[in-house]
VOBA-1610 file (N, C-alpha, C; in pm, whole numbers, padded with zeros to 5 digits, always signed):
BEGIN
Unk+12860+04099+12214Unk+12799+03995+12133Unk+12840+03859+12186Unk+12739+03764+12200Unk+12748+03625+12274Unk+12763+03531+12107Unk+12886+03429+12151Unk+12876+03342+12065Unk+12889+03213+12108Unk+12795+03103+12020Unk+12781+02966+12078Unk+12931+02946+12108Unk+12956+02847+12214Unk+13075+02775+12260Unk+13141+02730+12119Unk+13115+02655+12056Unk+13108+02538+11937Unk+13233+02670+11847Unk+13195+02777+11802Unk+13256+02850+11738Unk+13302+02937+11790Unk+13320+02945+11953Unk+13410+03042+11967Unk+13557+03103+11956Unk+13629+02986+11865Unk+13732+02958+11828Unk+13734+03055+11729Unk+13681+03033+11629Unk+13664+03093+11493Unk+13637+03198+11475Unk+13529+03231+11488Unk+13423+03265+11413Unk+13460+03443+11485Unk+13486+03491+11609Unk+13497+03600+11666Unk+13625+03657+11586Unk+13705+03601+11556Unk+13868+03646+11518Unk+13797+03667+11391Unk+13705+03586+11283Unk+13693+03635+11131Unk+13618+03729+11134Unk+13488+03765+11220Unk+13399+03891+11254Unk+13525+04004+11221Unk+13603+03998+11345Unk+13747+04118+11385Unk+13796+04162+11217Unk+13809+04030+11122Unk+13912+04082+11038Unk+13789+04098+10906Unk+13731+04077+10926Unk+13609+04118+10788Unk+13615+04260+10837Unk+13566+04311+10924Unk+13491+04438+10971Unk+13546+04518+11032Unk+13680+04508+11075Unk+13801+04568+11143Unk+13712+04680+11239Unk+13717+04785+11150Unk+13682+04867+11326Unk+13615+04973+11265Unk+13478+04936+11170Unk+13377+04963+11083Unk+13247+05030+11181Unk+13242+04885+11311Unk+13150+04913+11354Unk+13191+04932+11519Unk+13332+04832+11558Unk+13336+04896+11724Unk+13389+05006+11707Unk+13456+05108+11581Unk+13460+05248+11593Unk+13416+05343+11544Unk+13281+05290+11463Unk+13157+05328+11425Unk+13211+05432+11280Unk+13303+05377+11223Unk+13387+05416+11118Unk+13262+05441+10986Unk+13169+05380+11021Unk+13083+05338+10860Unk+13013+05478+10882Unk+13008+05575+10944Unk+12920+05698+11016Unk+13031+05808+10932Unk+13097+05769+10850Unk+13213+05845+10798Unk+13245+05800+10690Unk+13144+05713+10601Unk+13131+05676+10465Unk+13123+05808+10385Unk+13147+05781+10281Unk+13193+05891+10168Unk+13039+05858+10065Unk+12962+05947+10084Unk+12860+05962+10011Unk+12857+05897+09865Unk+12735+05833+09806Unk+12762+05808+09631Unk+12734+05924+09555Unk+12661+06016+09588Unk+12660+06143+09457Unk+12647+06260+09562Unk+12684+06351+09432Unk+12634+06460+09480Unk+12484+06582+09499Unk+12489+06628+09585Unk+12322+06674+09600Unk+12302+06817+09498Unk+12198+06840+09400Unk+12217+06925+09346Unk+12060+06987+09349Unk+12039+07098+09333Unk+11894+07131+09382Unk+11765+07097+09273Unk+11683+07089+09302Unk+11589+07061+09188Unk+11613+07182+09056Unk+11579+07322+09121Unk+11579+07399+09015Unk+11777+07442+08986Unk+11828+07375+09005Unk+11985+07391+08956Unk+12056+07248+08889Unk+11972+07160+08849Unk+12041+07032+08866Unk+12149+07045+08756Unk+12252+06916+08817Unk+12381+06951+08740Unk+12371+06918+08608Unk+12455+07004+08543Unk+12507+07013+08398Unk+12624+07067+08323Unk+12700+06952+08326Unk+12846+06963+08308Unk+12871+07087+08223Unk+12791+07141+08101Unk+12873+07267+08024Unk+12871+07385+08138Unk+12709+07383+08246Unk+12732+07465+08297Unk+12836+07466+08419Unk+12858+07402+08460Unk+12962+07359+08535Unk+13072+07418+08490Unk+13169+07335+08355Unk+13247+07437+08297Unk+13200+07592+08270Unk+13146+07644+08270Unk+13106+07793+08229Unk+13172+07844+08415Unk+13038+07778+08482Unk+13088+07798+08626Unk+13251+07805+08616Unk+13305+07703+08637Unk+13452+07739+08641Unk+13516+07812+08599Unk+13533+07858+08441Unk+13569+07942+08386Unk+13552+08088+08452Unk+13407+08153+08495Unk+13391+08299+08597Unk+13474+08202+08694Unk+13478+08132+08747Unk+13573+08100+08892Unk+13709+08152+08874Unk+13774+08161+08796Unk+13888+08168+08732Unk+13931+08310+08744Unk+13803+08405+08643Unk+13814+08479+08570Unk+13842+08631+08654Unk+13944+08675+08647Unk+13908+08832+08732Unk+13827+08933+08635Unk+13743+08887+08543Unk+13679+08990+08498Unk+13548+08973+08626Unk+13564+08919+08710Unk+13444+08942+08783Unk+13475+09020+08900Unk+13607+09075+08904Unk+13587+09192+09020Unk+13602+09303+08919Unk+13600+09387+09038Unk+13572+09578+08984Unk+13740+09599+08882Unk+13826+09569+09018Unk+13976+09648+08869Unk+14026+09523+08822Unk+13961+09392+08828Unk+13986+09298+08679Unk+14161+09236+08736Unk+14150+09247+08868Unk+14262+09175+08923Unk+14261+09047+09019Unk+14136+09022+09114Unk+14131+08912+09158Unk+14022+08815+09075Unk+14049+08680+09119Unk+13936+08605+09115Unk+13855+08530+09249Unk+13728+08467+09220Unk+13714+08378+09323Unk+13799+08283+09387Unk+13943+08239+09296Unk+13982+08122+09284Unk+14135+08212+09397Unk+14163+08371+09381Unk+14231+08388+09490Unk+14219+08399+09604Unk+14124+08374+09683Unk+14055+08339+09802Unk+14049+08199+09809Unk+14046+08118+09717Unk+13961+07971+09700Unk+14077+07922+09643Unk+14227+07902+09648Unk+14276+07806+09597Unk+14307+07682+09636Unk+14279+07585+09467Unk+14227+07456+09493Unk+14423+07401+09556Unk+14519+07469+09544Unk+14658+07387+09593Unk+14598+07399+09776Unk+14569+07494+09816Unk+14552+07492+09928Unk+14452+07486+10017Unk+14403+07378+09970Unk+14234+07310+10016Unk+14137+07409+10012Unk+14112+07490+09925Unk+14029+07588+09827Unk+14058+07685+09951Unk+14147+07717+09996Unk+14135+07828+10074Unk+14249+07915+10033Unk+14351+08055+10114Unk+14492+08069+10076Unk+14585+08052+10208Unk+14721+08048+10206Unk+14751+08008+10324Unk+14843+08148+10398Unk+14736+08249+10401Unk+14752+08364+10508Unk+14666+08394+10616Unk+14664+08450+10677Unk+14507+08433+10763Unk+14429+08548+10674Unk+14427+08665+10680Unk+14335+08760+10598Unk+14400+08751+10402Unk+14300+08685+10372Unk+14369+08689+10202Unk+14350+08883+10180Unk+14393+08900+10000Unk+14412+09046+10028Unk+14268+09092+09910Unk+14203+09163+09922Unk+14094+09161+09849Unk+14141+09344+09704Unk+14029+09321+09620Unk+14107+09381+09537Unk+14150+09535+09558Unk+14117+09598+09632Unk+14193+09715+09685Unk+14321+09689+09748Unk+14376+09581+09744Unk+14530+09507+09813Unk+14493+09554+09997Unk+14378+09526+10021Unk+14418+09539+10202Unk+14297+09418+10219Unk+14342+09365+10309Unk+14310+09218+10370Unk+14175+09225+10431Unk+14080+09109+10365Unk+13970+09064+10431Unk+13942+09109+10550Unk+13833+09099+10599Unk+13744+09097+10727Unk+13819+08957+10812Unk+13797+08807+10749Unk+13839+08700+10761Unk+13913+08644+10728Unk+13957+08505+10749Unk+14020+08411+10686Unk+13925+08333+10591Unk+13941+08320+10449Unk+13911+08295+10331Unk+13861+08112+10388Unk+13701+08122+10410Unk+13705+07975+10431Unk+13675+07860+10339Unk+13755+07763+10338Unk+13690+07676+10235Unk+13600+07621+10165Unk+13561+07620+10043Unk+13462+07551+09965Unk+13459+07423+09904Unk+13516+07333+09984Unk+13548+07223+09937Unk+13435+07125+09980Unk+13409+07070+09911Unk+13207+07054+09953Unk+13139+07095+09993Unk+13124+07214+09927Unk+13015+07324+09931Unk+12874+07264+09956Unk+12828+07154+09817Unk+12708+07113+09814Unk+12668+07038+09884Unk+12737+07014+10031Unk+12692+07008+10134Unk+12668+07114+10240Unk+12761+07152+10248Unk+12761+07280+10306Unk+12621+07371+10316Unk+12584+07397+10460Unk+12464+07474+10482Unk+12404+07517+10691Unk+12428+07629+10676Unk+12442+07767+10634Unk+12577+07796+10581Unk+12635+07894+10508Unk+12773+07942+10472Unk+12771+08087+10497Unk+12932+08077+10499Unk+13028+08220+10563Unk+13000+08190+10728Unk+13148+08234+10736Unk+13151+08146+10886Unk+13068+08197+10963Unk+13004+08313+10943Unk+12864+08316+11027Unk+12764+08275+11004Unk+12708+08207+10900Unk+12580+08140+10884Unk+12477+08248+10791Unk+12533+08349+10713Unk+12403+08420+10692Unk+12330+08422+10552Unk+12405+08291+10502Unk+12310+08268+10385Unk+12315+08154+10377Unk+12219+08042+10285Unk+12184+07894+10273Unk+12177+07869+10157Unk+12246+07926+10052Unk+12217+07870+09912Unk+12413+07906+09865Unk+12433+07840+09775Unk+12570+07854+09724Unk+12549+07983+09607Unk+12413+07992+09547Unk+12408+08110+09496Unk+12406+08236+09551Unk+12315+08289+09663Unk+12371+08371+09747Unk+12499+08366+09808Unk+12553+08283+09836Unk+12678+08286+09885Unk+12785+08359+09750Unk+12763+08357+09647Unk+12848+08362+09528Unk+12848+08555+09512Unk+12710+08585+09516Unk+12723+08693+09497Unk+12801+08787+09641Unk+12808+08726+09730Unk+12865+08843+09838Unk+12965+08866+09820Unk+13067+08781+09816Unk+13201+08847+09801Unk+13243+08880+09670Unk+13153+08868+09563Unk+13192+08941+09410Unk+13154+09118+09454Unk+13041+09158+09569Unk+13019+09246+09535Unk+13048+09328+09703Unk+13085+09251+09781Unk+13149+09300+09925Unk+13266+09429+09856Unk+13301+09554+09877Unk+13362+09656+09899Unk+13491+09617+09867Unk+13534+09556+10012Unk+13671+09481+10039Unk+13718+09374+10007Unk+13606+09269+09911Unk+13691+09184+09852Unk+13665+09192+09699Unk+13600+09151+09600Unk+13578+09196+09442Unk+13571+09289+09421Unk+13446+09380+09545Unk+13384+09485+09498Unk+13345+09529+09343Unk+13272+09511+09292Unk+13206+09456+09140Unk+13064+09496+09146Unk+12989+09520+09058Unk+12836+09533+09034Unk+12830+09428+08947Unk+12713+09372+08919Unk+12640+09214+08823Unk+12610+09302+08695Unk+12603+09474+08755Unk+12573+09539+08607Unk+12711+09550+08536Unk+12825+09579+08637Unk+12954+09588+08513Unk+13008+09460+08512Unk+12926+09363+08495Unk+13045+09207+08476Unk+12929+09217+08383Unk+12817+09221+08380Unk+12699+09148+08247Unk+12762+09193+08149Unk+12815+09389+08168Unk+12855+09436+08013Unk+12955+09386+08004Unk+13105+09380+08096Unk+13180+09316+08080Unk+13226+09202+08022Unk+13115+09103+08048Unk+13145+08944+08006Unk+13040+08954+07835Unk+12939+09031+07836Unk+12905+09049+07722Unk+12970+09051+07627Unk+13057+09155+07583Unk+13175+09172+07538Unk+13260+09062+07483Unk+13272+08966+07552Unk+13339+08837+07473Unk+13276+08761+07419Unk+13331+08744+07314Unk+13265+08665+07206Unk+13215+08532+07249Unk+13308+08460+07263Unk+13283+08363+07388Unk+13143+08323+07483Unk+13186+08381+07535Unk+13085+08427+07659Unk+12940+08416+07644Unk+12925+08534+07534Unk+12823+08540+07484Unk+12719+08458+07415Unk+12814+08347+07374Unk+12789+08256+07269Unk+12716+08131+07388Unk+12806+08129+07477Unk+12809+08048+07549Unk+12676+08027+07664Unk+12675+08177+07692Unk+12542+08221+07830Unk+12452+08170+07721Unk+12426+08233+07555Unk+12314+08240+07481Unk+12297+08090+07495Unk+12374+07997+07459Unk+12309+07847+07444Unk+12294+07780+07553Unk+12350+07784+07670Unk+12329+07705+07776Unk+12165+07771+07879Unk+12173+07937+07840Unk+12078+07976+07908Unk+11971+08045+07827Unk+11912+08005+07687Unk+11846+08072+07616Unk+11760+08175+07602Unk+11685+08148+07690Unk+11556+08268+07766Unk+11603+08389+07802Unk+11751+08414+07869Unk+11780+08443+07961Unk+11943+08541+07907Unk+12036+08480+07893Unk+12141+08489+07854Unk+12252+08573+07973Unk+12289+08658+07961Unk+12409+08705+08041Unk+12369+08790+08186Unk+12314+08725+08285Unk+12291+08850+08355Unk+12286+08759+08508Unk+12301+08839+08623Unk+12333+08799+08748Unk+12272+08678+08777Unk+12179+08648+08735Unk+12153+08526+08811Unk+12173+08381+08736Unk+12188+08405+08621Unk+12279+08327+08530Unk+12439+08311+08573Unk+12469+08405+08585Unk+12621+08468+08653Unk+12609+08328+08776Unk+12535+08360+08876Unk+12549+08281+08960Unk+12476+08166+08952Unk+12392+08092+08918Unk+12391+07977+08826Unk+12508+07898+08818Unk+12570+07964+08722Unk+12663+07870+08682Unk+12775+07880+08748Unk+12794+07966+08869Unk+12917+07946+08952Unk+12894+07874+09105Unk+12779+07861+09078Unk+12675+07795+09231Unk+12690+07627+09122Unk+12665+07608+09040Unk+12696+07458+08972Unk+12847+07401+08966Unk+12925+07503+08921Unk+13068+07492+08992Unk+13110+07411+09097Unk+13080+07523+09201Unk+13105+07502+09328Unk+13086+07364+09365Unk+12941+07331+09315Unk+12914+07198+09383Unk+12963+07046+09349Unk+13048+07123+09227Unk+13143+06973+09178Unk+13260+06949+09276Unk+13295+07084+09325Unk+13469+07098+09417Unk+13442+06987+09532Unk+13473+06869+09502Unk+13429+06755+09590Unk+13571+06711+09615Unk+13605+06695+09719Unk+13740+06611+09815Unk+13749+06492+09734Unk+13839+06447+09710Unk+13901+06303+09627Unk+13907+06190+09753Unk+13944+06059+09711Unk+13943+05979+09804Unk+14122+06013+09906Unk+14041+05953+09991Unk+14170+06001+10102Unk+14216+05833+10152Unk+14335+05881+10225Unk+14351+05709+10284Unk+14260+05700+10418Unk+14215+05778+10478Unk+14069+05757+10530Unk+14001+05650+10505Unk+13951+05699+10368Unk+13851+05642+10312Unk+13851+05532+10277Unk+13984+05482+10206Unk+14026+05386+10202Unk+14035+05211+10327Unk+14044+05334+10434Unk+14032+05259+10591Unk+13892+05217+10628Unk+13789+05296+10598Unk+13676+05265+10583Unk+13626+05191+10529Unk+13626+05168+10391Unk+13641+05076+10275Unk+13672+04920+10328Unk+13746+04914+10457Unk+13809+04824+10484Unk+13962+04741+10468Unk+14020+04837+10376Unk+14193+04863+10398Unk+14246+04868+10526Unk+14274+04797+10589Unk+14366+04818+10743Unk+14523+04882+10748Unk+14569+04881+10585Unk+14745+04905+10575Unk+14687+05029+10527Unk+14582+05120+10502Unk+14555+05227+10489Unk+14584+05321+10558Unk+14590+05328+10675Unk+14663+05461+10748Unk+14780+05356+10856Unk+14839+05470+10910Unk+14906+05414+11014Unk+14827+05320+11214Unk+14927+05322+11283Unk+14858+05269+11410Unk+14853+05390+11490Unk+14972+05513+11448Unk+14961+05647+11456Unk+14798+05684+11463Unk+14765+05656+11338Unk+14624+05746+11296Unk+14521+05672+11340Unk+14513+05535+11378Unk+14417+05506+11484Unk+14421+05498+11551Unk+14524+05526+11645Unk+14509+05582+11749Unk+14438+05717+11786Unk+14497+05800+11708Unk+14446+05928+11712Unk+14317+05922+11618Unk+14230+05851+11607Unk+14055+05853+11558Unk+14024+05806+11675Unk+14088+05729+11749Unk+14044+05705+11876Unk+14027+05782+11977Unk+14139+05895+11968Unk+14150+06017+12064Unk+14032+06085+11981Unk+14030+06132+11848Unk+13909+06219+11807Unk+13758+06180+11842Unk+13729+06076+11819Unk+13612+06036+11858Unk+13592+06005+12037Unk+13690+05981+12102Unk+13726+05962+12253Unk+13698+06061+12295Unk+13843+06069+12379Unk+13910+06169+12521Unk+13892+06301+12440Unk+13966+06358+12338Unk+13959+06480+12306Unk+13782+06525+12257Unk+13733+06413+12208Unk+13566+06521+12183Unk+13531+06571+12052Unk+13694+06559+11983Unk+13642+06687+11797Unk+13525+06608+11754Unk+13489+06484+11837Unk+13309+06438+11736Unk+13223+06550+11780Unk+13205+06594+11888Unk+13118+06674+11895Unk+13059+06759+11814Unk+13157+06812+11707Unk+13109+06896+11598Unk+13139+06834+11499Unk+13259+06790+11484Unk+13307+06714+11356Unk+13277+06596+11367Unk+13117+06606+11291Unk+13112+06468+11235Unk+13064+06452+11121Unk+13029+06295+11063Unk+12982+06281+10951Unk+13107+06251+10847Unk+13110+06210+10687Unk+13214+06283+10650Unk+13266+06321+10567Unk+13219+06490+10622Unk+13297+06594+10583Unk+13403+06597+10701Unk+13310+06598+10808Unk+13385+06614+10935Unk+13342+06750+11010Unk+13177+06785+10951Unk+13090+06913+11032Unk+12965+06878+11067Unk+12937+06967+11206Unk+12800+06931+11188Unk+12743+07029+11154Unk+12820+07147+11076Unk+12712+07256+10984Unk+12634+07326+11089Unk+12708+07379+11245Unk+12610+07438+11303Unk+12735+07534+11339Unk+12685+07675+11435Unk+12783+07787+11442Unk+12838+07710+11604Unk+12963+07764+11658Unk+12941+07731+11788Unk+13057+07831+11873Unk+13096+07895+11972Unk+13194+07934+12014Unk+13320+07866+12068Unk+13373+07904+12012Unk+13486+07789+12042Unk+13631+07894+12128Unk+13629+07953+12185Unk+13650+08049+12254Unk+13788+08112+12243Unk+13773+08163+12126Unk+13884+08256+12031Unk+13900+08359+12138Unk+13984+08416+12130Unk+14016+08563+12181Unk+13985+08702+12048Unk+13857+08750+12068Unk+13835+08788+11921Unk+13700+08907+11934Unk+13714+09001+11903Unk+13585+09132+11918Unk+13505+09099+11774Unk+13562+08983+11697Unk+13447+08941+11595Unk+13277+08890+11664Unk+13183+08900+11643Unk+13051+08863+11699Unk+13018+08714+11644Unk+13082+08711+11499Unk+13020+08610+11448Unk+12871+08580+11429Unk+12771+08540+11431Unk+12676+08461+11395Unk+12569+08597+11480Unk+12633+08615+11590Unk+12564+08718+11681Unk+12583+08876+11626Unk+12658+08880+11533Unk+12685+09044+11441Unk+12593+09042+11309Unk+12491+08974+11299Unk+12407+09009+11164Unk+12321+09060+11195Unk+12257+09094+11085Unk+12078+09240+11134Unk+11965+09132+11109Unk+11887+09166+11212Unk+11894+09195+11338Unk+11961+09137+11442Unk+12065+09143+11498Unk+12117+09106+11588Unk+12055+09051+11695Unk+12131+08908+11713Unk+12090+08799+11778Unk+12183+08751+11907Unk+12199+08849+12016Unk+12322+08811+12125Unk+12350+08660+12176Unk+12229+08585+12134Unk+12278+08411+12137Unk+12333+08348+12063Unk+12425+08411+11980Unk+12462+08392+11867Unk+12614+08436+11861Unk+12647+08540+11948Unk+12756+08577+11962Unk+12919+08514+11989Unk+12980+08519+11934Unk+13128+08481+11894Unk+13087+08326+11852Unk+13005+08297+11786Unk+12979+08185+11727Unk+13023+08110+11590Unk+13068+08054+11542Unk+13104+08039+11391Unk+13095+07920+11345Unk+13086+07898+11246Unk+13071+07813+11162Unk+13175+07668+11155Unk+13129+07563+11227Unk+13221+07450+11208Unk+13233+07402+11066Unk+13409+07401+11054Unk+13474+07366+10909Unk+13471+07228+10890Unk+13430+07160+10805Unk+13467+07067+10764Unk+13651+07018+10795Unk+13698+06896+10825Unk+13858+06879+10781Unk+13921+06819+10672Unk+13838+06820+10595Unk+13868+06715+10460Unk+13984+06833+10430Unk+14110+06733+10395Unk+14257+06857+10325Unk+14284+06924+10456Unk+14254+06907+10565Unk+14282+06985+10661Unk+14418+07060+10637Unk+14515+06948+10618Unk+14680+07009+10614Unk+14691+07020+10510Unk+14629+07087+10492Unk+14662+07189+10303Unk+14629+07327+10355Unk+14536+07356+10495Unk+14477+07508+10483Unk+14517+07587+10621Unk+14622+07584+10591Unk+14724+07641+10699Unk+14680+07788+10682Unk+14693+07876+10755Unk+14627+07859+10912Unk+14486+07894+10926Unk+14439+07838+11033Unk+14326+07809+11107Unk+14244+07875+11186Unk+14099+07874+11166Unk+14036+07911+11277Unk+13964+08051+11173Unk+13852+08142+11204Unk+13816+08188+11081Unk+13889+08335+11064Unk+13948+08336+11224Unk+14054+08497+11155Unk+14211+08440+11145Unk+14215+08311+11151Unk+14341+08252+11088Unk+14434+08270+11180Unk+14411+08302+11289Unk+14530+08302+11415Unk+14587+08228+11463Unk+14556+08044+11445Unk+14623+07956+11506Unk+14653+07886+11367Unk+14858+07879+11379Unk+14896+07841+11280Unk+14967+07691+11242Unk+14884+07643+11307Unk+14946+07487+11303Unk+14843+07405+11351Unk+14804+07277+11286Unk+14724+07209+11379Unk+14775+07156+11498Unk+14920+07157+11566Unk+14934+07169+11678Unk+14900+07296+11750Unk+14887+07404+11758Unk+14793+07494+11772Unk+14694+07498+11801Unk+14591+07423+11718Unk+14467+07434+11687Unk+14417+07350+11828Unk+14537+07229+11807Unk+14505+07152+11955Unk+14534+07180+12085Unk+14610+07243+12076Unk+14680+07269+12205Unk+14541+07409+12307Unk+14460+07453+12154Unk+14360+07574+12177Unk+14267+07479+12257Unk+14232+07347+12187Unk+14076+07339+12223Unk+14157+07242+12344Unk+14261+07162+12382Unk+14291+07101+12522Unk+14264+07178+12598Unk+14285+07303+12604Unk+14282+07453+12709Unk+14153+07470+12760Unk+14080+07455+12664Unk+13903+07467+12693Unk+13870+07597+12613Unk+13988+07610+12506Unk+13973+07812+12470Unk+14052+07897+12541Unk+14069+08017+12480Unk+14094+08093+12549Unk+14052+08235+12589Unk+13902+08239+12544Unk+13817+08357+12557Unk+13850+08401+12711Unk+13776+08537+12702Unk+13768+08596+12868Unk+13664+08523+12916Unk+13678+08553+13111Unk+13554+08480+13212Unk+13465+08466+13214Unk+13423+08596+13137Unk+13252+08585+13082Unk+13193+08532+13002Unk+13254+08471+12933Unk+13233+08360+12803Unk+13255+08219+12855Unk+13170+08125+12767Unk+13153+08033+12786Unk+13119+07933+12680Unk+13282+07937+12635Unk+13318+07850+12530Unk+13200+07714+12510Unk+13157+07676+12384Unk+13057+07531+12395Unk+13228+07410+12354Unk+13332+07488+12442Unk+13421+07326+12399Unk+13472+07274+12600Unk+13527+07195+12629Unk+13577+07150+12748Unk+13720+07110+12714Unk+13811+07171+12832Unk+13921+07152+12823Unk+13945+06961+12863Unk+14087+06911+12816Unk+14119+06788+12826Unk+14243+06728+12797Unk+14310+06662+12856Unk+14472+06614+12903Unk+14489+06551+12776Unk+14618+06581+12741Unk+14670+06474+12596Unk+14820+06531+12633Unk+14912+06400+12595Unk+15035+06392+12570Unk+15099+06413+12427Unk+15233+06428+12456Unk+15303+06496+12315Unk+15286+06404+12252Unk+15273+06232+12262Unk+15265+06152+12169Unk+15070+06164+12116Unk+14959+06192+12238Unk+14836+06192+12170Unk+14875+06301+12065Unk+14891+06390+12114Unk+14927+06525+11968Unk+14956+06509+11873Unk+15082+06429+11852Unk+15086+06357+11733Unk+14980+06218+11653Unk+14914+06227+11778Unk+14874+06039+11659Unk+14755+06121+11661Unk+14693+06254+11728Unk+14572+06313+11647Unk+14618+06398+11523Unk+14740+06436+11493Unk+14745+06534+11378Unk+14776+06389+11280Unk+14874+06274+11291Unk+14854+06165+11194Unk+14691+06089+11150Unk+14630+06156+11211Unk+14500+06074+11193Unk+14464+06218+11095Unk+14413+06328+11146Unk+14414+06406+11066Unk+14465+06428+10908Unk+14615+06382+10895Unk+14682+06379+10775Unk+14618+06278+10695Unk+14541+06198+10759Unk+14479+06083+10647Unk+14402+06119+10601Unk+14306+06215+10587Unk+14215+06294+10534Unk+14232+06345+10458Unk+14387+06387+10377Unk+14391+06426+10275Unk+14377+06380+10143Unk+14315+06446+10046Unk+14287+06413+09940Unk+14440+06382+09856Unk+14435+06211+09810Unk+14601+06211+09752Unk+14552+06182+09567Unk+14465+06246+09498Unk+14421+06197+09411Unk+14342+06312+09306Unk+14300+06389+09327Unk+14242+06496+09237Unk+14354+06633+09233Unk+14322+06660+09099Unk+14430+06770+09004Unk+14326+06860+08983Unk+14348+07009+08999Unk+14257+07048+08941Unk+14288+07150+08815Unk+14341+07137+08703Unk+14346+07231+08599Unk+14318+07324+08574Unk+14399+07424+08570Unk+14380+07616+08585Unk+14279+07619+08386Unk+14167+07644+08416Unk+14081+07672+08257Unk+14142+07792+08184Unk+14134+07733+08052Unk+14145+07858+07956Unk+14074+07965+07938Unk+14108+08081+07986Unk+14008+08156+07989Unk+13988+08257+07835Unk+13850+08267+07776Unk+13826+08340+07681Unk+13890+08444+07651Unk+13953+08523+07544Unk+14017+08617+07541Unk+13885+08710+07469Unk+13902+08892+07488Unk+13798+08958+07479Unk+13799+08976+07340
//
């Protein structure tokens, strides 16, 4: 940008401190949305919302009445748990690592392979997957029938209709789409706070958006671009390339995570094998570590023990320092 002689004194140094680094680090591309998106035929409604939460809660929605959604999804640990395979209700461990729902109602395709696009389909798979709820919509309808509560509750919010699967998911697909990230000191930096993060952490937004590349997928902000990609795990999972009909361009592909809470959802990656976000970095500097025949969509790239750190301090600013989320009372039968 050219400025008359007359003000070049001025006027460039107050540009610098109005706008700090909004636009030479294209920071405003990482604004925090004003609402949330809710579908025409689902639009939000706070009782159902609470109802939603409440089944979130509730292990009457698996088969032996011992897990919930919320043990896969806990909100202490950026809605995820912090093992790599959580344990599903037969006590033996997931397929995966339990991935987060923490702005879901952005979120699209979901499950780290991509094979559904609605938060309501998404709701019913793992209530009724084998290995994790394993549940029928026919024994939770009689089930949740049963409470007085409940009953009272499906009848007035859903009149026509009252207790049955797609009500079920309704109101846990309205849920979901409240679980929104709180403000972070990010955001705050954006906003235009400069004592908001450290020189640590801009440095390292500088390395993220730079030399290292995580814009490539992580952008926007959540910090995804909501597409599958291989990132070159060492792993006989197919990912995106293992659904029917099987699609071999698709293979060891997965689902880029959002990082909002990043360092809350220890460990990483969707079978949870890399347990540190030094880890996580040290994976994608490498270029991956799949076999020869693969061909990771990441590129390896040089960073020092100090970049390592001022990218995981930049990272840490992303955490949400501001939302509680309150375990609900759940109906007694």
């Amino acid at each position: 940008m050219r400025w008359k002689a007359a003000a070049a004194a001025v006027v460039p140094l107050l540009f610098w401190t109005v706008q700090s680094l909004a636009e030479t680090a294209g920071l405003d591309a990482f604004r925090r949305p004003a609402t949330v998106p809710f579908p025409a035929e689902a639009p939000y409604n706070r009782e159902i919302a609470t109802l939603g939460k409440m089944l979130f809660f509730d292990p009457r929605l698996s088969g032996g009445q011992n897990i919930s959604c919320s043990s896969c999804h806990n909100p202490s640990f950026g809605w995820e748990v912090p093992v790599s395979k959580a344990m599903g209700a037969a006590g033996t461990p997931i397929r995966r690592h339990a991935p987060t729902i923490l702005n879901a109602a952005w979120i699209t395709p979901l499950f780290w392979d991509g094979r559904v696009t609605s938060l309501e389909e998404q709701a019913a798979g793992p209530i009724t997957a084998p290995d994790e709820m394993n549940a029928t919509f026919e024994e939770i309808t009689k089930r949740l029938s049963a409470v007085d509560d409940y009953r009272i509750w499906f009848g007035r919010l859903f009149p026509s209709r009252g207790i049955r699967k797609d009500t079920v998911l309704t109101a846990l697909a309205t849920y979901q789409r409240t679980i929104v990230s709180g403000v972070a000191d990010f955001d705050r930096w954006v906003e235009g706070d400069e004592t908001a993060v450290s020189d640590a952490a801009k440095r390292g937004f500088a390395l993220f958006t730079g030399k290292a590349n995580c814009i490539s997928c992580h952008t926007g902000w959540m910090f995804t671009d909501n597409q599958l990609h291989d990132v070159g795990l060492q792993s006989g999972d197919l990912g995106g390339g293992g659904l029917v009909p099987p699609n071999p361009d698709q293979n060891f592909r997965f689902k880029t995570p959002g990082l909002r809470n990043i360092v809350l959802r220890a460990p990483y990656m969707h079978d949870g094998s890399l347990a540190s976000l030094e880890e996580v970095i040290r994976h994608y500097a490498a270029g991956g570590a799949a076999a020869a025949d693969r061909s990771p969509d990441i590129d390896s790239f040089t960073l020092s023990a100090d970049d390592t750190a001022d990218l995981i301090a930049f990272l840490e600013t992303l955490t949400d320092t501001e939302t509680d989320v309150p375990t609900p009372i759940l109906p007694a039968n």
